[in-house]
C-alpha positions in Angstrom: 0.0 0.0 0.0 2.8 2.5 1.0 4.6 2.0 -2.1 1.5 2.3 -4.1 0.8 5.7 -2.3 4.6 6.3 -2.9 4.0 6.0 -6.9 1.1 8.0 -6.5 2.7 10.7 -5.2 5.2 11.0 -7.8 3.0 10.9 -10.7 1.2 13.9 -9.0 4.6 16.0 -8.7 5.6 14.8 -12.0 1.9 16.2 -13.5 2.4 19.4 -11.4 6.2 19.9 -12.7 5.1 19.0 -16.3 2.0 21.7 -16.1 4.5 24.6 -14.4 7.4 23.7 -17.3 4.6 25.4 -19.4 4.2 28.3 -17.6 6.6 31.1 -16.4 6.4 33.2 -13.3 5.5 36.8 -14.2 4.9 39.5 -11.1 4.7 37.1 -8.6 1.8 34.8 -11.0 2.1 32.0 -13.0 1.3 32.3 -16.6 1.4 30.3 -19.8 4.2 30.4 -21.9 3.7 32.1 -25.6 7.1 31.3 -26.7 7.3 28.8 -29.6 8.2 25.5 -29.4 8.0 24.4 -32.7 10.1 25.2 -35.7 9.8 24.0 -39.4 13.3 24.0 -42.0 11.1 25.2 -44.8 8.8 27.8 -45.7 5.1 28.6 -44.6 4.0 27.2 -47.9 6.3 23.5 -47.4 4.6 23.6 -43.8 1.3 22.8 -45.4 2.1 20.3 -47.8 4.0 18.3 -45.2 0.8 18.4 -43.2 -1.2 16.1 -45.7 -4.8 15.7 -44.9 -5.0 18.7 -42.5 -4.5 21.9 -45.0 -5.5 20.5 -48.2 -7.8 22.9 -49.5 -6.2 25.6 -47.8 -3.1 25.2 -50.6 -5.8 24.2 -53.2 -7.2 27.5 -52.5 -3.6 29.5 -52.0 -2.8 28.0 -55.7 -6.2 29.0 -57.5 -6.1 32.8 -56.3 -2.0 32.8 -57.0 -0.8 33.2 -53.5 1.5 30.4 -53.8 4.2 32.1 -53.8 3.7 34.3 -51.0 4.0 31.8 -48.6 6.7 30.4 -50.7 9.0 33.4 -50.9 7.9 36.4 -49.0 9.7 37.4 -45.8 8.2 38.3 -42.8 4.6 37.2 -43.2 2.3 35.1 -40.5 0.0 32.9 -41.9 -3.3 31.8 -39.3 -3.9 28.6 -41.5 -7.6 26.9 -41.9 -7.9 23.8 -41.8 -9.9 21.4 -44.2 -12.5 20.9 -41.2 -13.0 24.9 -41.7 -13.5 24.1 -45.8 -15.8 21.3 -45.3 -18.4 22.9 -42.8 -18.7 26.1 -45.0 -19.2 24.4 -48.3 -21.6 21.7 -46.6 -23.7 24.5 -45.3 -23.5 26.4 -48.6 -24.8 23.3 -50.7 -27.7 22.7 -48.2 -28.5 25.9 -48.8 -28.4 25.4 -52.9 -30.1 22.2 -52.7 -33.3 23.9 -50.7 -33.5 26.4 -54.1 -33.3 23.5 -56.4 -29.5 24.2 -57.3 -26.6 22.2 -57.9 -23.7 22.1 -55.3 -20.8 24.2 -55.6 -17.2 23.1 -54.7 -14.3 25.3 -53.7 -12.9 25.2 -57.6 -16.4 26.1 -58.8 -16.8 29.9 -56.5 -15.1 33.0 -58.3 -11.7 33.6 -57.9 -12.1 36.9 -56.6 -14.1 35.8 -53.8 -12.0 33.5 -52.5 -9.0 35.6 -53.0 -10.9 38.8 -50.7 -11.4 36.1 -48.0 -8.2 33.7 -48.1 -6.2 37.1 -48.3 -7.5 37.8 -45.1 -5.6 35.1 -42.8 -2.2 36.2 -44.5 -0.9 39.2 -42.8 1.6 41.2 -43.3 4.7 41.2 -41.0 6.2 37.9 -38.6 4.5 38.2 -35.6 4.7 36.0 -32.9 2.1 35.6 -30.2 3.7 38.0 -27.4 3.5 40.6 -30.0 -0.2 40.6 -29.6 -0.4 41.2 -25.6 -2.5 44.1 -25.9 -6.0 44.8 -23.7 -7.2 45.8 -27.1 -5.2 43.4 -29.3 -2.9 44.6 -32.0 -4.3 45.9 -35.7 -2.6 44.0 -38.6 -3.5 44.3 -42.6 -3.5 41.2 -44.7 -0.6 41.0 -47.4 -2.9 41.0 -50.5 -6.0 44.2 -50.3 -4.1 45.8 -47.0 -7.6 44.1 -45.4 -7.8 45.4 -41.9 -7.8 42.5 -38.6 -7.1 42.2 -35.4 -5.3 40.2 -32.8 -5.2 39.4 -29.1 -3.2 37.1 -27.1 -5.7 35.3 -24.4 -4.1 32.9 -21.5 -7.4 31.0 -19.4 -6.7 30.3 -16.3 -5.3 26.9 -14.9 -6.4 25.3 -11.0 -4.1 27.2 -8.6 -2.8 29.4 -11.3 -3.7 33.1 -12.1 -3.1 32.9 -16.1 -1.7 29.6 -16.1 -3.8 27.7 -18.7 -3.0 27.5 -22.4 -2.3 30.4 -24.8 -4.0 31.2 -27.6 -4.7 34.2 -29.8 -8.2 35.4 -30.8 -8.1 36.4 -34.5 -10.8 39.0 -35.7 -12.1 39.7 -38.8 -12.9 43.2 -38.7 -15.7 44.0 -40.9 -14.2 47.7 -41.1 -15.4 48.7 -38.7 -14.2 50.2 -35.3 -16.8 48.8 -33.2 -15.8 45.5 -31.3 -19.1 43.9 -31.4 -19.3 43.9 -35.1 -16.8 42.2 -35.3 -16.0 38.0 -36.0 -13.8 36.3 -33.8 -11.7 32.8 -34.4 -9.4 31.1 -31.8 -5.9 29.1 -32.4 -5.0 25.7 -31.3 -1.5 25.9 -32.3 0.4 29.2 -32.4 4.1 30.2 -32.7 5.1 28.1 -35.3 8.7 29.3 -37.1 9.0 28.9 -40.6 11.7 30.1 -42.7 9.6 32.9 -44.2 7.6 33.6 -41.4 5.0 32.2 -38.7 2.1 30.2 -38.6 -0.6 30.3 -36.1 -3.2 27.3 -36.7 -7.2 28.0 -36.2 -9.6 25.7 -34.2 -11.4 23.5 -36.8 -14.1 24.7 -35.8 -14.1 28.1 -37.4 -15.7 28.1 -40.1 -13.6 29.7 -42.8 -14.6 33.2 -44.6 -15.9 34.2 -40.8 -19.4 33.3 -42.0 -18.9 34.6 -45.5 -18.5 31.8 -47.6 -21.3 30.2 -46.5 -23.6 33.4 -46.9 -26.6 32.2 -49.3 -25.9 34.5 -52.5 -28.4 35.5 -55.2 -28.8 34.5 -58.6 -31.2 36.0 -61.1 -34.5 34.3 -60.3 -33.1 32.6 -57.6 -35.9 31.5 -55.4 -37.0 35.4 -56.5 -41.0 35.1 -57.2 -42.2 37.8 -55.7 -43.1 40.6 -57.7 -45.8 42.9 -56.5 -49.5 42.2 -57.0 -50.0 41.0 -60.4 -46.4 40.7 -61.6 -44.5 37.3 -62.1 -40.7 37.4 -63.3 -37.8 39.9 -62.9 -38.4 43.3 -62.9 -38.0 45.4 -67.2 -36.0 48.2 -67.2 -36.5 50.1 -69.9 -35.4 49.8 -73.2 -36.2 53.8 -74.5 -33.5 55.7 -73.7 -34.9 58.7 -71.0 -37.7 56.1 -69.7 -37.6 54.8 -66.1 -38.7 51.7 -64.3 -40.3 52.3 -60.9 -40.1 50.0 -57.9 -40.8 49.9 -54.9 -39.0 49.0 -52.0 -40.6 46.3 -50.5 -41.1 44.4 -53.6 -37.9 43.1 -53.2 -37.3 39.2 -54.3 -39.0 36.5 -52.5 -36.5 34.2 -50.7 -36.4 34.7 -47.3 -33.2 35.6 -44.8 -29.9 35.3 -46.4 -31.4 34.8 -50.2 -33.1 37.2 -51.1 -32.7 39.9 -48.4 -31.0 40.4 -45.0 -32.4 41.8 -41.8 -30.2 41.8 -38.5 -32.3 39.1 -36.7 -33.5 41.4 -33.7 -37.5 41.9 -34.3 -36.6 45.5 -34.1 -39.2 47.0 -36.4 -42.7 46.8 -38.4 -44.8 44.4 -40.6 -47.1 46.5 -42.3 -46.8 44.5 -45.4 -44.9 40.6 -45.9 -45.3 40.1 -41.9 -43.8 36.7 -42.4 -41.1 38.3 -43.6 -37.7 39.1 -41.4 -37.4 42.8 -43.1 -39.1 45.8 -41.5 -41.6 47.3 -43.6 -43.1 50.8 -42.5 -46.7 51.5 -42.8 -48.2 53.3 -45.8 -47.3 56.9 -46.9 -48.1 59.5 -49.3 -46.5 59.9 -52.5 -45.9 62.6 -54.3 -46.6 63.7 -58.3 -43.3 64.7 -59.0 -39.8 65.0 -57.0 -37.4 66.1 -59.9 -36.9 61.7 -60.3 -40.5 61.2 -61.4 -44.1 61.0 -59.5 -44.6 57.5 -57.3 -47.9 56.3 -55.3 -48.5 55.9 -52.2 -46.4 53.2 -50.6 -44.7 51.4 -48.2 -41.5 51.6 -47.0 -38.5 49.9 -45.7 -37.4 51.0 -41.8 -35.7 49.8 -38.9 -32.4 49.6 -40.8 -29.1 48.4 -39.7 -25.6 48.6 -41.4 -24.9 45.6 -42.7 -28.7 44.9 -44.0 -29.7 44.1 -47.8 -32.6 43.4 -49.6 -32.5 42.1 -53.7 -34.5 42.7 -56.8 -34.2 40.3 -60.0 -34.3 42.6 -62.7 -33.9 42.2 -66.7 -32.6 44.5 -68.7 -33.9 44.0 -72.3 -31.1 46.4 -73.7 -27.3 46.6 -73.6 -27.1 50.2 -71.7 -26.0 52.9 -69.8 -28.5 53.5 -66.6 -28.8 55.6 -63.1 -30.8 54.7 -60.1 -33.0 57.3 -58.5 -33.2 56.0 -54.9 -36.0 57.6 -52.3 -34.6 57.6 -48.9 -35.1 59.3 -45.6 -34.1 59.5 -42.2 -35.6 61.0 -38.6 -32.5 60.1 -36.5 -29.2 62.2 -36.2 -27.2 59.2 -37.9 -24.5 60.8 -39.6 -23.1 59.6 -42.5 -26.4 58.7 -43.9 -25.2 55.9 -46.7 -26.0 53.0 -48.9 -24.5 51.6 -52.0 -25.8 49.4 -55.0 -24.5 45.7 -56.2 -25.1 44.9 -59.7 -24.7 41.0 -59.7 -22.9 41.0 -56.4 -20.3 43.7 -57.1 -20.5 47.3 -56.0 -20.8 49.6 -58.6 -22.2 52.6 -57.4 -19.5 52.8 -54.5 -21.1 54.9 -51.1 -24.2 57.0 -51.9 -24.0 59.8 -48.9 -26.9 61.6 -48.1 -28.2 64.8 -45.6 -31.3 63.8 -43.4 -34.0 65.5 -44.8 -35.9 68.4 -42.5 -39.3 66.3 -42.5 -38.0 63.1 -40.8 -38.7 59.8 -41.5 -40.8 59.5 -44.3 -39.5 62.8 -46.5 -37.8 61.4 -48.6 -35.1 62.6 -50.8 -33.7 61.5 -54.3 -29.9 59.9 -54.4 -28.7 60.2 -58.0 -26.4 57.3 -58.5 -23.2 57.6 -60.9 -24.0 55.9 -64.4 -23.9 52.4 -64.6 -23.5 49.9 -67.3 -25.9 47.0 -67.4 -25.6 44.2 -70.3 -28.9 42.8 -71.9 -30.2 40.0 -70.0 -31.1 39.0 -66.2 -29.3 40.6 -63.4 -29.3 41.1 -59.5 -29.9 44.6 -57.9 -28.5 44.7 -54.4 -29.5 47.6 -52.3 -26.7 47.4 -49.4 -27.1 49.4 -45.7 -24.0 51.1 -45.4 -25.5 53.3 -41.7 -28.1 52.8 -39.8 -32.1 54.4 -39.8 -31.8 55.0 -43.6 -35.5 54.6 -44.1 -36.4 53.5 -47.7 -38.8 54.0 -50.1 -38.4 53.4 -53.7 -36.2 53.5 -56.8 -36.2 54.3 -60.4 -33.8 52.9 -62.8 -33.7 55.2 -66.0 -32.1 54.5 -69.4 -29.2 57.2 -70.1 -27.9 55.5 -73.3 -27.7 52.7 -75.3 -24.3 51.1 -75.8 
């Protein structure tokens, strides 16, 4: 018995020694060490091959967008690598979305290159930093090597039995959304950090995360994708015109038919009203005059869109029956002190308006006033219109789409 108890004891102080050669005595506390232990005679980009099974799609991705030899040849750059867990939940959850709209799957060689190059870019950054760099109450800004892409990182130690600080380190990598506000922004975690390479470091994410911080998997819209609402009486995508100085009206909440994350976006928070589409997650405001002429045209009375939160989006399927050069009158308001007031315009997913700034009108909510945007060119044949919250309490109300000139 005593030499069982003997053995026992042993293994404890042995457990106890192993847990403290982790940590390092800092002010009196314990706290886990952030140095690396691990170091690879190669570059970032020889780490992940030698890793078969684990960061597969990571260098399938790296090669398609042409980052190869960045992590290849670059000095100086840490890499927080994804691994194919991160692929596989994103693209399973993307499918299941396709399949419920009658769509084939998608695979990471059938997205757009430029899409997966704005997100992979974003776990490359610029500069070698190693985990201590990041021991800031507010974490430390850093750009990714590719579109300057601004992220954050913080070192976090949990706390260990008997030991203030003394669990494991790991850093908490955020994507930023550009924006300055903490709570907008998407957070992963590491499971493996301080990895030296001969080009740089790599810090490794927990599978878990799912990679494009939630945008890959983002359902997308395709002309007359699940898109079957119209308005009363109207089936198919919405006809611009085809006479050059004619204009298409429509209204606001006749955007597509869809649902949350296909055909519109509201920030789930039951925030607002459901004058019209109550089944709907978007916020539509009660009916208001309208007005014979505002220097973009007359419109009826209508409904409007309210409640609205940066980040929101609603879409409208529309065809354009001419090759052509076209602006879009939008109606919009605001009874809030918001400042900027802006909102953009996707045409098939891409921006090209850029930010539409407005001044809050002196009749609040529902006076609304006309954004030109710049001319835009749309092709013959079916498209996407985006309309994309860019601030809060932009209340809106409609939009014309007028035909400039004909290619």
């Amino acid at each position: 018995m005593n030499r069982i108890k003997n053995i026992a004891g042993m293994a404890l102080i042995v457990t106890m020694l192993g847990g403290l050669a982790s940590c390092r005595k800092v002010e009196g506390d314990y706290t886990a060490d952030s140095k690396s232990t691990e170091s690879y005679n190669g570059s970032i980009y020889d780490y992940l091959k030698s890793r078969p099974g684990e960061f597969d799609s990571l260098l399938a991705v790296v090669d398609r967008v042409g980052l190869s030899d960045t992590l290849k040849k670059n000095q100086n750059i840490t890499l927080f690598a994804v691994r194919n867990e991160s692929f596989q939940q994103v693209v399973t959850r993307y499918n299941l979305a396709r399949k419920t709209r009658g769509k084939k799957p998608l695979y990471l060689k059938d997205r757009p290159v430029e899409f997966l190059d704005s997100v992979v870019s974003r776990y490359i950054i610029k500069g070698s930093y190693v985990a201590d760099n990041f021991k800031f109450n507010d974490g430390l800004p850093v750009n990714g090597v590719r579109w300057n892409y601004p992220m954050s990182a913080k070192l976090v130690v949990g706390n260990a039995s008997g030991l203030i600080k003394g669990g494991a380190a790991s850093i908490e990598f955020s994507f930023t959304n550009r924006s300055n506000y903490v709570f907008n922004w998407v957070k992963a975690s590491t499971v493996s950090i301080n990895i030296k390479t001969a080009n740089g470091i790599i810090h490794i994410l927990d599978p878990l995360h799912p990679f494009g911080f939630g945008e890959y998997s983002k359902a997308v819209s395709e002309p007359f994708d699940g898109s079957i609402y119209r308005g009363v009486g109207i089936e198919g995508p919405w006809m611009l015109p085809s006479e050059v100085s004619k204009n298409t009206l429509i209204e606001a909440e006749d955007f597509d038919f869809g649902g949350q994350n296909i055909a519109s976006y509201d920030t789930p928070n039951n925030n607002g009203g459901k004058s019209y589409r109550p089944s709907e997650a978007i916020d539509i405001d009660a009916v208001k005059p309208g007005k014979p002429d505002d220097g973009a045209g007359s419109y009826p009375d209508s409904y409007s869109i309210g409640w609205t939160l940066r980040g929101e989006w609603v879409n409208y399927s529309v065809y354009a029956p001419v090759d052509g050069y076209y602006t879009i009158y939008t109606r919009v308001g605001c009874g809030s002190t918001v400042t900027p007031l802006q909102f953009h315009w996707e045409l098939d997913l891409k921006n090209v308006t850029g930010l539409l700034t407005f001044t809050r009108p002196a009749g609040g909510w529902h006076d609304w006033t006309p954004v030109i945007s710049p001319e835009i060119y749309i092709p013959k044949g079916n498209h996407v219109l985006r309309f994309y919250w860019d601030s809060n309490d932009v209340q809106f109300n409609n939009f014309s789409v007028k035909l400039n000139r004909l290619k």
